[in-house]
N, C-alpha and C positions, 0 to 999 in steps of 0.2 A: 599463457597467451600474451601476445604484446598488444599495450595500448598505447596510443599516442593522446598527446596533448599538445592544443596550440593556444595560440596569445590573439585576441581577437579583439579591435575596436571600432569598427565600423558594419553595418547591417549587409555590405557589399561582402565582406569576407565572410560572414554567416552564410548568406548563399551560398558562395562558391563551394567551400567547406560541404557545406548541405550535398548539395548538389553529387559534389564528385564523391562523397561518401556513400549515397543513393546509387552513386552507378556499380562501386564495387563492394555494396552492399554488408559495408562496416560501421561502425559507430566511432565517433571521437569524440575524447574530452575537452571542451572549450573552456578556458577563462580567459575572465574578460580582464583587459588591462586599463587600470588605472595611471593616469598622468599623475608622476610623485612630485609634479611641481616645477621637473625640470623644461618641460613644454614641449618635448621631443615626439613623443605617442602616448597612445591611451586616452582615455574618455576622461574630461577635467569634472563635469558636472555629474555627481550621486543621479542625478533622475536619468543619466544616460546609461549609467552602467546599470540601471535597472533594466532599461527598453531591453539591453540588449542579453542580460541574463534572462528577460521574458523569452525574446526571439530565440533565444538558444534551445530553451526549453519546447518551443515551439514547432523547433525545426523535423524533429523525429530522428534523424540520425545521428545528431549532435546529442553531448550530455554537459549541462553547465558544471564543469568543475572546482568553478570557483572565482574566485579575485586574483588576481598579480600587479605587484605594486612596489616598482623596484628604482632607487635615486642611486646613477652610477658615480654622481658629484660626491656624497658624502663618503663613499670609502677613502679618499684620499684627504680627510680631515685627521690630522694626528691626535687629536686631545679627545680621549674616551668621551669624559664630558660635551664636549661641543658636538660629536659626534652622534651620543643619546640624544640630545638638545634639540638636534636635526633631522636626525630620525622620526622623533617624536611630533614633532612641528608639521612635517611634512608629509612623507609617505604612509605614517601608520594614520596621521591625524584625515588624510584624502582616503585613505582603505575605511576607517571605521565609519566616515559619512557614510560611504556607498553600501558596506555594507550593515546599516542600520534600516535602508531603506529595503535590502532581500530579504529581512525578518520577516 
């Protein structure tokens, strides 16, 4: 059976989500997105991506699938090093706030 998954960071696209799954009477997988710093999308603050892993969980047709937390700036760093360095700083270090607080 196919499942979809989307990227979700605000309580308006929970609804919608909700909602139109409700009409055609399927489930999807939500994770929430984490901002890896670059400031584009995603929840910046850990207390948000909680709200909204609650409301996922809340919703009934939705299932929270998890975190997504992706910096498209550092693929294009050449030095492995610097690379980990930024990695670390940033995207893994903004995912493991958030999620220390779904434990």
């Amino acid at each position: 059976s196919l499942r979809l998954g989307v990227l979700v960071d605000s309580r308006c696209q929970i609804e919608a989500l909700s909602a139109a799954a409700e009409t055609r009477g399927v489930e999807i997988d939500a994770y929430v997105e984490v901002d890896a710093g670059q400031n584009r999308c995603g929840v910046s603050a850990p207390e948000a991506a909680l709200a909204l892993a609650s409301a996922i969980s809340a919703s009934g047709r939705l299932r929270f699938g998890g975190l997504h937390c992706y910096h498209g700036g550092i693929q294009h760093v050449r030095s492995a090093e610097e690379r980990r360095r930024r990695v670390l700083e940033g995207p893994v270090a903004r995912a493991a706030a958030a999620a220390a607080l779904l434990r």
